[in-house]
Jmol script that loads the backbone (N, CA, C; Angstrom):
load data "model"
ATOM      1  N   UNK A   1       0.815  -1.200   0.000  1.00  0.00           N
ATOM      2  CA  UNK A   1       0.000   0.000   0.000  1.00  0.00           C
ATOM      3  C   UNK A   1       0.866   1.274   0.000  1.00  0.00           C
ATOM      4  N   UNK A   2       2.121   1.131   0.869  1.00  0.00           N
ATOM      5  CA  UNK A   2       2.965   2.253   1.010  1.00  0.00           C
ATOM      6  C   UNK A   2       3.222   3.003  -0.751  1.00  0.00           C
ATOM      7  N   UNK A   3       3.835   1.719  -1.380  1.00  0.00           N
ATOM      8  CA  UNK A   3       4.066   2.223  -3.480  1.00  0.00           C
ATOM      9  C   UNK A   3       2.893   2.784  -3.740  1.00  0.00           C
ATOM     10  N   UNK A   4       1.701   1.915  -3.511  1.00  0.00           N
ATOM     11  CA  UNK A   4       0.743   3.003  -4.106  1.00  0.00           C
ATOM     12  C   UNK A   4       0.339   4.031  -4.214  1.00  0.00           C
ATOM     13  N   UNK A   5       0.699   4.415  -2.178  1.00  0.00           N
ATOM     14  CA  UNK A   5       0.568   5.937  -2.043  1.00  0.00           C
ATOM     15  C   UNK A   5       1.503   7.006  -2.246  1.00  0.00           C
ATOM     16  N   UNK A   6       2.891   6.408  -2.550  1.00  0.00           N
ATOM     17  CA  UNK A   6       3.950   7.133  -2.933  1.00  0.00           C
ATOM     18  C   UNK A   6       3.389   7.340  -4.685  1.00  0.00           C
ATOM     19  N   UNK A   7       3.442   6.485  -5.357  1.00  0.00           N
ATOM     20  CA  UNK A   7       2.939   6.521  -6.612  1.00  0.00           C
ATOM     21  C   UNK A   7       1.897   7.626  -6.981  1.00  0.00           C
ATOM     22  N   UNK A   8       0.927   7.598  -5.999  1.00  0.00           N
ATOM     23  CA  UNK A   8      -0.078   8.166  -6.659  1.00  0.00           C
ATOM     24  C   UNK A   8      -0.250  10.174  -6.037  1.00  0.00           C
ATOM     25  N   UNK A   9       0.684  10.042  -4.674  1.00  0.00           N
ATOM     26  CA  UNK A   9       1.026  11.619  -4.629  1.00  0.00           C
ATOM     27  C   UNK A   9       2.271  11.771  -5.514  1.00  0.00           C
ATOM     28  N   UNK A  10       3.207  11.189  -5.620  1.00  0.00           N
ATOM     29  CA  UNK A  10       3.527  11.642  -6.783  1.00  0.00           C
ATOM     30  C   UNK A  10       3.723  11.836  -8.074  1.00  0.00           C
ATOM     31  N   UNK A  11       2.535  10.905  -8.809  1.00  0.00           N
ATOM     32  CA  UNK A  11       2.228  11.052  -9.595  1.00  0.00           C
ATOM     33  C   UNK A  11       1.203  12.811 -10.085  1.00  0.00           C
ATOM     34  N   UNK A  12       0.683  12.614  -8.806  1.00  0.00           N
ATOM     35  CA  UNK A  12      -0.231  13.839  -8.843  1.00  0.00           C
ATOM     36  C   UNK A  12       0.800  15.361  -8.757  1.00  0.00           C
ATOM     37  N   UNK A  13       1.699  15.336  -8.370  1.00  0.00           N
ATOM     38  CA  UNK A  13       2.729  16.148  -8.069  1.00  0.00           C
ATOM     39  C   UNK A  13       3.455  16.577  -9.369  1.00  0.00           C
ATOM     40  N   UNK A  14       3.550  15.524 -10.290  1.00  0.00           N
ATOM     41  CA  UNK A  14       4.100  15.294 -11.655  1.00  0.00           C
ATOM     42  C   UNK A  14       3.221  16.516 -12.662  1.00  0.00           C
ATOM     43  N   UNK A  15       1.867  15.455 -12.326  1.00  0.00           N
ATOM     44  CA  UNK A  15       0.482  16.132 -12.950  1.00  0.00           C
ATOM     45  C   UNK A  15       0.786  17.561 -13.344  1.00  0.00           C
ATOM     46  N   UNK A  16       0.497  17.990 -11.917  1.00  0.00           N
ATOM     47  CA  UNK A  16       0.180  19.543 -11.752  1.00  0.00           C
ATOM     48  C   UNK A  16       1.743  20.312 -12.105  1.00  0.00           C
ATOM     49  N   UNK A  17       2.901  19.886 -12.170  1.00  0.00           N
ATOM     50  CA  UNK A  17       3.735  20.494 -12.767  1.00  0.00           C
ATOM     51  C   UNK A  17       3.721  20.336 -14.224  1.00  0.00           C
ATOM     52  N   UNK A  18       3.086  19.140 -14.555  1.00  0.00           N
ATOM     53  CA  UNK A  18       3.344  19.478 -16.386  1.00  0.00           C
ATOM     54  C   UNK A  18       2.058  20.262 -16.535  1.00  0.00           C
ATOM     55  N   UNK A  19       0.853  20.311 -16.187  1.00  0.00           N
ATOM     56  CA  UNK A  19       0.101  21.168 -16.190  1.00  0.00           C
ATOM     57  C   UNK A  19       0.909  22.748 -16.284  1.00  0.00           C
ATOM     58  N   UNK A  20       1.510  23.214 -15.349  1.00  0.00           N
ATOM     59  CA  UNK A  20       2.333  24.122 -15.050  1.00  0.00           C
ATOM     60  C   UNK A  20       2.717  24.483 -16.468  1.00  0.00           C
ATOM     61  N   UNK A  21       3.551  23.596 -16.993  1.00  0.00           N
ATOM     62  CA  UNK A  21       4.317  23.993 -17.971  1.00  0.00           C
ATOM     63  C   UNK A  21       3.673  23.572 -19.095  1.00  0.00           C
ATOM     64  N   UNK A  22       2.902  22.909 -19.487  1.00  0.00           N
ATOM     65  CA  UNK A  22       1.793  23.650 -20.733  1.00  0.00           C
ATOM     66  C   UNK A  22       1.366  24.923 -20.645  1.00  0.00           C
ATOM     67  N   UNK A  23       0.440  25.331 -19.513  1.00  0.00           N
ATOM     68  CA  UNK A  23      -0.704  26.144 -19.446  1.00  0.00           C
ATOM     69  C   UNK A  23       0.183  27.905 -19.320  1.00  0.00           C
ATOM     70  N   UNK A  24       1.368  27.409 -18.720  1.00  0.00           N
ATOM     71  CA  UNK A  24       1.572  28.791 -18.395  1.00  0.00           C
ATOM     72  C   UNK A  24       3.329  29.305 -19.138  1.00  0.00           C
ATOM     73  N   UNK A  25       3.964  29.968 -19.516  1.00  0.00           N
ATOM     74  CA  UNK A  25       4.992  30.201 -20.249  1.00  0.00           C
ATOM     75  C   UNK A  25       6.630  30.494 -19.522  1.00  0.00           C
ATOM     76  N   UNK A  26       6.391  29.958 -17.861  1.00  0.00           N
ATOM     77  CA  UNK A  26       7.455  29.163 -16.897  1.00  0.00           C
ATOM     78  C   UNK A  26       7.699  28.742 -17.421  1.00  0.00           C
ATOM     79  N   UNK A  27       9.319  29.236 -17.889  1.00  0.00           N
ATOM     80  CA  UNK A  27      10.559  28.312 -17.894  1.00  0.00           C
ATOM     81  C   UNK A  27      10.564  27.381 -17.070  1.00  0.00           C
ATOM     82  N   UNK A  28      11.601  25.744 -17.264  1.00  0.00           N
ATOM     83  CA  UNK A  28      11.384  24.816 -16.552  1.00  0.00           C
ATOM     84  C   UNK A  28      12.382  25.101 -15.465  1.00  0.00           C
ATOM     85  N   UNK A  29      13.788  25.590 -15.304  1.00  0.00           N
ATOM     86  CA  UNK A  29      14.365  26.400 -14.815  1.00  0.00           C
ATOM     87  C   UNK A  29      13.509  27.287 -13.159  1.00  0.00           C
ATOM     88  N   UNK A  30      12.600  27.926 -13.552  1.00  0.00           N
ATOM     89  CA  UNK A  30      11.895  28.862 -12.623  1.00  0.00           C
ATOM     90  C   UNK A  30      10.820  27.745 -12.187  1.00  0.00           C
ATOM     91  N   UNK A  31      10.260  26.866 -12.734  1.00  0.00           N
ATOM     92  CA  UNK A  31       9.454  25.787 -12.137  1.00  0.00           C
ATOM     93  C   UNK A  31      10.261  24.942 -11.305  1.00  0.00           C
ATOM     94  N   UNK A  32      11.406  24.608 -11.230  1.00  0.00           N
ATOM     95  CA  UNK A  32      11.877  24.217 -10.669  1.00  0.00           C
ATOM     96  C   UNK A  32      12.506  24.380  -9.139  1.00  0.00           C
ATOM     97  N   UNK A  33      12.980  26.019  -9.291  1.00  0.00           N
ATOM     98  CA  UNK A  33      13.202  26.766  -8.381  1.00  0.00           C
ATOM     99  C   UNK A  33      11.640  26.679  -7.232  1.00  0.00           C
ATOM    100  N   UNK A  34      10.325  26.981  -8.149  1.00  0.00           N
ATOM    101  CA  UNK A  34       9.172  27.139  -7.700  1.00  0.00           C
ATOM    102  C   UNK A  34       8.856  26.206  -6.371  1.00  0.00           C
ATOM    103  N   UNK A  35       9.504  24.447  -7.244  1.00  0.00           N
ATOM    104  CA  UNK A  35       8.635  23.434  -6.593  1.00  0.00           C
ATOM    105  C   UNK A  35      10.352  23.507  -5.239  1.00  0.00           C
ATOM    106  N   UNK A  36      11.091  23.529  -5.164  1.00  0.00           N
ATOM    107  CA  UNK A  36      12.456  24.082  -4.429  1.00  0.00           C
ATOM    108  C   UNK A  36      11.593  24.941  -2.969  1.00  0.00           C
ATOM    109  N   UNK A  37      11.081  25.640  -3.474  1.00  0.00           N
ATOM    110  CA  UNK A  37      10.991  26.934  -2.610  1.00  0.00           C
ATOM    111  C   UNK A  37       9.829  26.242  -1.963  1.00  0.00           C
ATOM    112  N   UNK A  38       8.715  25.742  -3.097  1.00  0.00           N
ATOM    113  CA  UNK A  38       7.306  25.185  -2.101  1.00  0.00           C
ATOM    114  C   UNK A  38       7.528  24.198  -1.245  1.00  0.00           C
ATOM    115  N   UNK A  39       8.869  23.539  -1.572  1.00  0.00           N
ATOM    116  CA  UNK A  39       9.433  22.550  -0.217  1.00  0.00           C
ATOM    117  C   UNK A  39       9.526  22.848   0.922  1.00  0.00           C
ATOM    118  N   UNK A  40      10.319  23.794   0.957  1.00  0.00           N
ATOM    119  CA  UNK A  40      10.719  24.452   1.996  1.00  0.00           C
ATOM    120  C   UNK A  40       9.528  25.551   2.492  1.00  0.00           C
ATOM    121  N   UNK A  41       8.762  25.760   2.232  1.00  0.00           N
ATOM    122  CA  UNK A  41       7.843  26.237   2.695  1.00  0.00           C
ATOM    123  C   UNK A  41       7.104  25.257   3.722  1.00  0.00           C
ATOM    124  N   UNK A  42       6.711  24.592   3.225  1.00  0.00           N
ATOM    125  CA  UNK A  42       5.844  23.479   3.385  1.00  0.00           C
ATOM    126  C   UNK A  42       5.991  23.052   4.838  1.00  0.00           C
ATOM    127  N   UNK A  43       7.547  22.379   4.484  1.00  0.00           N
ATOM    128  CA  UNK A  43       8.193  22.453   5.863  1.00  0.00           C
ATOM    129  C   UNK A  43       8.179  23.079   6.687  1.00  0.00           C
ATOM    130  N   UNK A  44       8.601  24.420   6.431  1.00  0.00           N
ATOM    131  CA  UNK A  44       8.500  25.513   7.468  1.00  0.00           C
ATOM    132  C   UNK A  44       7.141  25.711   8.281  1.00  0.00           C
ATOM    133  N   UNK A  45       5.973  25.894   7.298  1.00  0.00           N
ATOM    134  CA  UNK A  45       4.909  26.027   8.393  1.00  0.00           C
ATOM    135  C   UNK A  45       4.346  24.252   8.868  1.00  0.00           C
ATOM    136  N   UNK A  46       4.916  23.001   8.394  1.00  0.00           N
ATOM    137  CA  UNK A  46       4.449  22.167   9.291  1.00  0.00           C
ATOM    138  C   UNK A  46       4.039  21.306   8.560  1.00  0.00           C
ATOM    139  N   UNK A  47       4.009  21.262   6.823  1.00  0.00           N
ATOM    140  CA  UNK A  47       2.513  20.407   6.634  1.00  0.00           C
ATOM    141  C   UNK A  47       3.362  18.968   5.460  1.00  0.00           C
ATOM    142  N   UNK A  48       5.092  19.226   5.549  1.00  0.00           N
ATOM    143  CA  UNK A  48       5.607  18.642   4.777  1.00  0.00           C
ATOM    144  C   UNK A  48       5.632  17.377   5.772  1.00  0.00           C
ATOM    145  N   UNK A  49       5.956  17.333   6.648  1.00  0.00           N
ATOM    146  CA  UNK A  49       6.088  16.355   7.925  1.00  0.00           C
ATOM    147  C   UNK A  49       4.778  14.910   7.640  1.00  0.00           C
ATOM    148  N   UNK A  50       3.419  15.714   7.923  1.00  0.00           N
ATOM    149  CA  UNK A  50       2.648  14.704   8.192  1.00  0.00           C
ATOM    150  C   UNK A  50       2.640  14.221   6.252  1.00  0.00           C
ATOM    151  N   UNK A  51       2.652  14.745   5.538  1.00  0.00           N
ATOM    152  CA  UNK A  51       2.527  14.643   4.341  1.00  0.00           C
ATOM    153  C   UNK A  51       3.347  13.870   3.770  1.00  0.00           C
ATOM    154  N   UNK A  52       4.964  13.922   4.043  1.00  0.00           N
ATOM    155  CA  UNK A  52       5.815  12.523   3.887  1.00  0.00           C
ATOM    156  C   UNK A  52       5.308  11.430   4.863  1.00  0.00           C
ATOM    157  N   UNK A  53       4.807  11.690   5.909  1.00  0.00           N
ATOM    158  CA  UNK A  53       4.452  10.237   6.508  1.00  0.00           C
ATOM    159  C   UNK A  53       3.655   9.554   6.359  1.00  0.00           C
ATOM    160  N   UNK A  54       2.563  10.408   5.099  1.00  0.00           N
ATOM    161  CA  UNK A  54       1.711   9.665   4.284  1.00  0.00           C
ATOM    162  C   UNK A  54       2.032   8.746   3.069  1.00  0.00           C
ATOM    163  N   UNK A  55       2.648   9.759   2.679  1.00  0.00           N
ATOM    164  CA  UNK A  55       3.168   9.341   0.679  1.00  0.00           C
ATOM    165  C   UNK A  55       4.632   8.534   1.241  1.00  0.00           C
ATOM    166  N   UNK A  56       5.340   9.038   1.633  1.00  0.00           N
ATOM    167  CA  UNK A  56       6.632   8.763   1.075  1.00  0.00           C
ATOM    168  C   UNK A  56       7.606   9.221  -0.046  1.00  0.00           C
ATOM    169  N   UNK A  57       8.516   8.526  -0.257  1.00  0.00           N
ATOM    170  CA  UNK A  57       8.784   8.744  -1.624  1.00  0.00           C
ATOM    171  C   UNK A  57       7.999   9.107  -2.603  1.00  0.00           C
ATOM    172  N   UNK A  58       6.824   9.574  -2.763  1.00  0.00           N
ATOM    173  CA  UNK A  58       6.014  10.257  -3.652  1.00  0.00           C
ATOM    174  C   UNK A  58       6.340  11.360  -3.072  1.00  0.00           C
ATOM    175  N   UNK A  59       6.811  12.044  -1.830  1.00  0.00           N
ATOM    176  CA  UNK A  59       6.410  13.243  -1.508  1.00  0.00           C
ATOM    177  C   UNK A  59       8.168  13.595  -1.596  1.00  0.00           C
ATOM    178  N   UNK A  60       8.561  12.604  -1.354  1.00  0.00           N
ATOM    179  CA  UNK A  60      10.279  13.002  -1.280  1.00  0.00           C
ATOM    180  C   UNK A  60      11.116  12.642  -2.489  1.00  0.00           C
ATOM    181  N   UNK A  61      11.183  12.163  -3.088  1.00  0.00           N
ATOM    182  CA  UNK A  61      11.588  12.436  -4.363  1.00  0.00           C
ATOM    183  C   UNK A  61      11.649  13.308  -4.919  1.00  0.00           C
ATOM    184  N   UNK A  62      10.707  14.041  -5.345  1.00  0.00           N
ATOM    185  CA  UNK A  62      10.732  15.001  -6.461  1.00  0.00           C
ATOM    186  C   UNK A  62      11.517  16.381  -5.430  1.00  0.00           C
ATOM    187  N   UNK A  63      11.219  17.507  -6.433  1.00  0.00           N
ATOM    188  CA  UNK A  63      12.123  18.798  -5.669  1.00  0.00           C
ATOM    189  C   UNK A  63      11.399  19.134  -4.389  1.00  0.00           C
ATOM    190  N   UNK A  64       9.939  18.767  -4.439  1.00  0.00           N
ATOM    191  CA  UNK A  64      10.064  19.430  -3.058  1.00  0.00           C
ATOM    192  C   UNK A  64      10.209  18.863  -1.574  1.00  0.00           C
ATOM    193  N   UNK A  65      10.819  17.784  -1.639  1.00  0.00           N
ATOM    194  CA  UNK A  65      12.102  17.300  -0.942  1.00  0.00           C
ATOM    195  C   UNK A  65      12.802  17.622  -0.698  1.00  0.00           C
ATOM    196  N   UNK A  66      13.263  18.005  -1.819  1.00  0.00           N
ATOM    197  CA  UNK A  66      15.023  18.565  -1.843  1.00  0.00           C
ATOM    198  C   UNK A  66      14.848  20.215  -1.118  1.00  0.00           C
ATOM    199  N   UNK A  67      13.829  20.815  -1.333  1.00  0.00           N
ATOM    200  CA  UNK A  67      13.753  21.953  -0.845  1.00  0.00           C
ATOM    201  C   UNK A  67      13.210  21.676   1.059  1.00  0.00           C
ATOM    202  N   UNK A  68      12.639  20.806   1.472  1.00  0.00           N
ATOM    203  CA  UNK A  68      12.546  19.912   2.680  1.00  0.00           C
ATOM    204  C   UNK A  68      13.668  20.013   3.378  1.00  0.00           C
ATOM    205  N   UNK A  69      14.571  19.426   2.751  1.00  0.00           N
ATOM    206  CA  UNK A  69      15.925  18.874   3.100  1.00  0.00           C
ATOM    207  C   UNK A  69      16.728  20.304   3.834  1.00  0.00           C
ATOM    208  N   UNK A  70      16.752  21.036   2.427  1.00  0.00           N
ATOM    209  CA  UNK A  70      17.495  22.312   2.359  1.00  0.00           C
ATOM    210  C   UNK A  70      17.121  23.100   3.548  1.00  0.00           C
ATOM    211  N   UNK A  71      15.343  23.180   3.755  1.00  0.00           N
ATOM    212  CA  UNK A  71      15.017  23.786   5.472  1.00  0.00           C
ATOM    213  C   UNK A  71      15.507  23.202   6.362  1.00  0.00           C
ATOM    214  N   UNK A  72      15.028  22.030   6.583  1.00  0.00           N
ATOM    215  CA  UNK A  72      15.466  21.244   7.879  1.00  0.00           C
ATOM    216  C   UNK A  72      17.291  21.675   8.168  1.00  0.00           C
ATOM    217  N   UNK A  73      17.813  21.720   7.180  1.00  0.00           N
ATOM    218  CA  UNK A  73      19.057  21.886   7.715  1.00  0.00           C
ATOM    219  C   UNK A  73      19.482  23.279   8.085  1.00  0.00           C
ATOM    220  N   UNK A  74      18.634  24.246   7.327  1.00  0.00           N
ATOM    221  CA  UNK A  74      18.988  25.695   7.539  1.00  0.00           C
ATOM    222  C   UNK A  74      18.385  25.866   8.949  1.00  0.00           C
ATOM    223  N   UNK A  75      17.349  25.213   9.601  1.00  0.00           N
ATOM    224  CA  UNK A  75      16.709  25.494  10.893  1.00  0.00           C
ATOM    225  C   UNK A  75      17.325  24.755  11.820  1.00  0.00           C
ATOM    226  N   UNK A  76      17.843  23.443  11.362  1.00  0.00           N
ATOM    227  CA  UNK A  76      18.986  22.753  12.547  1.00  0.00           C
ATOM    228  C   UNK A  76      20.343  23.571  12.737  1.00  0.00           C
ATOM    229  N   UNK A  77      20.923  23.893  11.410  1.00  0.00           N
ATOM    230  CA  UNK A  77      22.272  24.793  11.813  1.00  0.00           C
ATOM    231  C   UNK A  77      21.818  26.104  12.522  1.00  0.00           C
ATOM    232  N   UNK A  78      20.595  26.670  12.323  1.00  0.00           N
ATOM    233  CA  UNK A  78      20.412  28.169  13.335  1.00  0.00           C
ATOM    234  C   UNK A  78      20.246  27.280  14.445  1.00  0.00           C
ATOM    235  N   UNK A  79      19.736  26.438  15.219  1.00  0.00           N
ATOM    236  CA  UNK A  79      19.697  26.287  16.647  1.00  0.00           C
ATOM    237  C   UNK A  79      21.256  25.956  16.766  1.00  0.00           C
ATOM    238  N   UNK A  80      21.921  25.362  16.088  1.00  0.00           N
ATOM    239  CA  UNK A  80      23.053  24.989  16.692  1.00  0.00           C
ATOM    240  C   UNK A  80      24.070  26.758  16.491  1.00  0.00           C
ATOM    241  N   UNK A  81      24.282  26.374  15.136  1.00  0.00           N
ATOM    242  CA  UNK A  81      25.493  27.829  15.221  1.00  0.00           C
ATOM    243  C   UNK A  81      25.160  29.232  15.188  1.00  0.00           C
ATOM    244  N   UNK A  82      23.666  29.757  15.682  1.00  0.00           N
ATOM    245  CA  UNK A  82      23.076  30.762  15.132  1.00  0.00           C
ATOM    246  C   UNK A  82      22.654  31.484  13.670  1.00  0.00           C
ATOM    247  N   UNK A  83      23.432  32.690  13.839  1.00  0.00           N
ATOM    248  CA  UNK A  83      22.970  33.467  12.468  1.00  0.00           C
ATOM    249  C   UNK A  83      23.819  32.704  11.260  1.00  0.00           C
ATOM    250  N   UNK A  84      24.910  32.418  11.405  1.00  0.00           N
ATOM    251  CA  UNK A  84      25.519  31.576  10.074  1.00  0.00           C
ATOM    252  C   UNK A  84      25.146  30.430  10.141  1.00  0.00           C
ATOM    253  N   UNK A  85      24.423  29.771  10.630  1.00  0.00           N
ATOM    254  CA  UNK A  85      23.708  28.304   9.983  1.00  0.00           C
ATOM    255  C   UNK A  85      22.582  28.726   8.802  1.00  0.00           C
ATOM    256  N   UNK A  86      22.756  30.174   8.810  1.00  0.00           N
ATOM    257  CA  UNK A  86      21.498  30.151   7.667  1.00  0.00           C
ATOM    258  C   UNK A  86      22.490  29.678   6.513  1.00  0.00           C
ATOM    259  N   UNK A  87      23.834  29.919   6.030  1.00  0.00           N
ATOM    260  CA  UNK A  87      24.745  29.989   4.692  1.00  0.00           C
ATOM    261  C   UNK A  87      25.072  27.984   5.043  1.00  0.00           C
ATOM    262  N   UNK A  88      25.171  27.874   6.181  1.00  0.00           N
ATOM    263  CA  UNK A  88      25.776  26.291   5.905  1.00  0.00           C
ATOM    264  C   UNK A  88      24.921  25.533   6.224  1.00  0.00           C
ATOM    265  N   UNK A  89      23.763  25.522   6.870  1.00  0.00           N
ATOM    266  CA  UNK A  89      22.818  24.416   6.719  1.00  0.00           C
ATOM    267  C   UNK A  89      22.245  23.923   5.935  1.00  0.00           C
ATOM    268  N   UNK A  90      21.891  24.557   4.581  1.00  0.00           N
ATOM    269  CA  UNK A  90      21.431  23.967   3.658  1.00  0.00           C
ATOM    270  C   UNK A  90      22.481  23.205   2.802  1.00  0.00           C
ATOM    271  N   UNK A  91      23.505  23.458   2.853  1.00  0.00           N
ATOM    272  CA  UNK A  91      24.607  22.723   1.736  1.00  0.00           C
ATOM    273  C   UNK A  91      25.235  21.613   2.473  1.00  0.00           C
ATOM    274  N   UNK A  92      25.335  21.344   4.132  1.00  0.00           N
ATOM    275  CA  UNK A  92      25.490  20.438   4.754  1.00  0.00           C
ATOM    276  C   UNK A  92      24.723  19.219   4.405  1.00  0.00           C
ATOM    277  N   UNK A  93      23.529  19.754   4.868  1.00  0.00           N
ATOM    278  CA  UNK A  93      22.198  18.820   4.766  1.00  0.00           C
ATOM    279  C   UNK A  93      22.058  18.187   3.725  1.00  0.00           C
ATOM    280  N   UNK A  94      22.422  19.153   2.302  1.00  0.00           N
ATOM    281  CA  UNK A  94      22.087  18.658   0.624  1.00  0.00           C
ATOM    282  C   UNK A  94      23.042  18.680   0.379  1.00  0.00           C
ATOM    283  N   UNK A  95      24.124  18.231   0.504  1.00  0.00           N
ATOM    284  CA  UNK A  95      25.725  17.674   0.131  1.00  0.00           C
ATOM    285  C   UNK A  95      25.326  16.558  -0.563  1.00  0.00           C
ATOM    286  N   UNK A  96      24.829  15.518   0.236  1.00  0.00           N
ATOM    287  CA  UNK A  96      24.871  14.162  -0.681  1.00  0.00           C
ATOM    288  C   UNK A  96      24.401  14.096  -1.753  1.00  0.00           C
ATOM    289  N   UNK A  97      22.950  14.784  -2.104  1.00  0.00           N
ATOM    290  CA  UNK A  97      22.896  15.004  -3.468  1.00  0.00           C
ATOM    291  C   UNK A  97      22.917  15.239  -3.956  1.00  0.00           C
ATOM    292  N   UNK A  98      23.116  16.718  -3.972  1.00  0.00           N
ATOM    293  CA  UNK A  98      24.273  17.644  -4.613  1.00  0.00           C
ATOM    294  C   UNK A  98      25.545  17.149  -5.643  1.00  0.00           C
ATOM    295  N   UNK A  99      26.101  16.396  -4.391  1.00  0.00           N
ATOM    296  CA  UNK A  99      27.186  15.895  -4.989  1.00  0.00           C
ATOM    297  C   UNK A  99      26.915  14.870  -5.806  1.00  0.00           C
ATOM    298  N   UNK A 100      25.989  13.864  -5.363  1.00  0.00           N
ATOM    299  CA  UNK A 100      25.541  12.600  -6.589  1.00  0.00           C
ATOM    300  C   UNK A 100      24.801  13.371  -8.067  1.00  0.00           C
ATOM    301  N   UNK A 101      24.178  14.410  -7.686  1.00  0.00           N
ATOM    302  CA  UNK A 101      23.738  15.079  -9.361  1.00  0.00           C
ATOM    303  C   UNK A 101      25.067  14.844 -10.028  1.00  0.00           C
ATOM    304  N   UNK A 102      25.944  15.937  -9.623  1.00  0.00           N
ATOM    305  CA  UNK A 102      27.202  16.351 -10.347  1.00  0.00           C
ATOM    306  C   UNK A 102      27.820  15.108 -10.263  1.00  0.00           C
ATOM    307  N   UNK A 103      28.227  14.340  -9.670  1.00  0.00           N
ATOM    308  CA  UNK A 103      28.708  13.045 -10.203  1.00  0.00           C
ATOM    309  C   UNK A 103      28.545  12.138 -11.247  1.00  0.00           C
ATOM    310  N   UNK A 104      27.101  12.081 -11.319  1.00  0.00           N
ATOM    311  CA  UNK A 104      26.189  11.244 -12.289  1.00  0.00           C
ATOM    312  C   UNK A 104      25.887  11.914 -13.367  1.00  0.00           C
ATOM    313  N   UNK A 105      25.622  13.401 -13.466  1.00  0.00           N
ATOM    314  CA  UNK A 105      25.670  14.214 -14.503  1.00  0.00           C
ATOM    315  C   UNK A 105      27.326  13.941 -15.359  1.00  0.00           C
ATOM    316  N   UNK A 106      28.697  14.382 -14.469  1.00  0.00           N
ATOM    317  CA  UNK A 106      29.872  14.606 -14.880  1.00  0.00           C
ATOM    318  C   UNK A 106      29.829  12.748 -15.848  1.00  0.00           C
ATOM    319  N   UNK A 107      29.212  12.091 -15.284  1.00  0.00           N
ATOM    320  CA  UNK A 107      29.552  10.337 -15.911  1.00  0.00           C
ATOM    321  C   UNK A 107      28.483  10.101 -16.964  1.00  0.00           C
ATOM    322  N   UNK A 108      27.555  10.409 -17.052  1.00  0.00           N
ATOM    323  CA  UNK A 108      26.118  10.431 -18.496  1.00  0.00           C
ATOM    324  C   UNK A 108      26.918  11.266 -19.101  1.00  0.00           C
ATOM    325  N   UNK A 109      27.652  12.494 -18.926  1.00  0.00           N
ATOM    326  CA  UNK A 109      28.485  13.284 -20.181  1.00  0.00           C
ATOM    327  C   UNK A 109      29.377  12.740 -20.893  1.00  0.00           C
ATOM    328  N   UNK A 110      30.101  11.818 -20.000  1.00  0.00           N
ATOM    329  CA  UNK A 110      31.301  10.437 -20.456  1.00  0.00           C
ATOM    330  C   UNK A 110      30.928  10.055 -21.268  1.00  0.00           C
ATOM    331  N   UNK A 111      29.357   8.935 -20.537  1.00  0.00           N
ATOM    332  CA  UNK A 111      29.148   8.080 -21.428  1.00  0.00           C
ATOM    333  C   UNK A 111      28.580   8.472 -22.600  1.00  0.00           C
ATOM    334  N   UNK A 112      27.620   9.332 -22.873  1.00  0.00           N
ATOM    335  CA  UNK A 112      26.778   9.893 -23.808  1.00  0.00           C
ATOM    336  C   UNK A 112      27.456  11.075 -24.143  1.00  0.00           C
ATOM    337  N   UNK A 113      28.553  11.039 -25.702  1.00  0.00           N
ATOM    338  CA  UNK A 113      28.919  12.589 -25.744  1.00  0.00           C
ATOM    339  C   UNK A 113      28.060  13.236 -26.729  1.00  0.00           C
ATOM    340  N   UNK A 114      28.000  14.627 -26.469  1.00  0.00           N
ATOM    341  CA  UNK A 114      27.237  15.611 -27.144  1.00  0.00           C
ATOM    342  C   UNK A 114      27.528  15.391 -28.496  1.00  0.00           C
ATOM    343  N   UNK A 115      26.105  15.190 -29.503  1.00  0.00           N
ATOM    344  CA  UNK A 115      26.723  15.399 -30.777  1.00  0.00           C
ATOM    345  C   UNK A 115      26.180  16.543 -31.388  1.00  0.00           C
ATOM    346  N   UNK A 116      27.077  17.347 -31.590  1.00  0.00           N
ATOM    347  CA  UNK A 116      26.998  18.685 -32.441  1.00  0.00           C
ATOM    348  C   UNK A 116      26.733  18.518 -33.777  1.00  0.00           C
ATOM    349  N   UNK A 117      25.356  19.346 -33.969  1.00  0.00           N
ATOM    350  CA  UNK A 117      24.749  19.440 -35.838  1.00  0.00           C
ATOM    351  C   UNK A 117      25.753  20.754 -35.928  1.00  0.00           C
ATOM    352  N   UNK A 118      26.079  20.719 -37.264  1.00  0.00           N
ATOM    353  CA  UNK A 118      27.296  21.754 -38.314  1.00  0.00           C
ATOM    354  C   UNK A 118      26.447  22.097 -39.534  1.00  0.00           C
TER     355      UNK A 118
END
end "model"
wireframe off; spacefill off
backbone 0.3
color backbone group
């Protein structure tokens, strides 16, 4: 039951972003940032919490996870180091995948090279 409900919030999550980007003339770029920021919102006032403990990986996967992630750590480094946990909590927290994009990006460029039309 857990796949299904991951599946089907985020499938619905999918939805309403390609909706997004038919209906309206958002770059995917700024949609991206969008669903980033609605993470961390989410989080912030409370409602990302019970909402991953519904879905799951439907709710954490996509970006607004990653924007999840990025709060939780900016609000754990202010209790711990104060005013500069706002600059290092989020890159602490999102190191790991951070770094696995650019890893896995730097190795699909390997394997798959660009072919340039002339």
């Amino acid at each position: 039951m857990d796949y299904v409900k991951a599946f089907i919030i985020g499938g619905i999550i999918c939805a309403l972003v390609q909706i997004l980007m038919e209906k309206t003339k958002l770059l995917p770029g700024r949609i991206m940032v969008l669903l980033v920021c609605t993470g961390a919102i989410l989080g912030a006032v409370g409602i990302f919490e019970p909402l991953k403990k519904f879905a799951g990986a439907g709710v954490t996967v996509p970006l607004l996870g990653f924007g999840n992630v990025l709060w939780t750590g900016v609000k754990e480094a202010i209790d711990k180091d104060g005013f500069l946990g706002i600059f290092s909590g989020g890159l602490e927290s999102g190191a790991v995948g951070i770094s696995a994009a650019l890893i896995f990006g730097y190795l699909s460029a390997l394997i798959f090279p660009l072919k340039r039309k002339m």
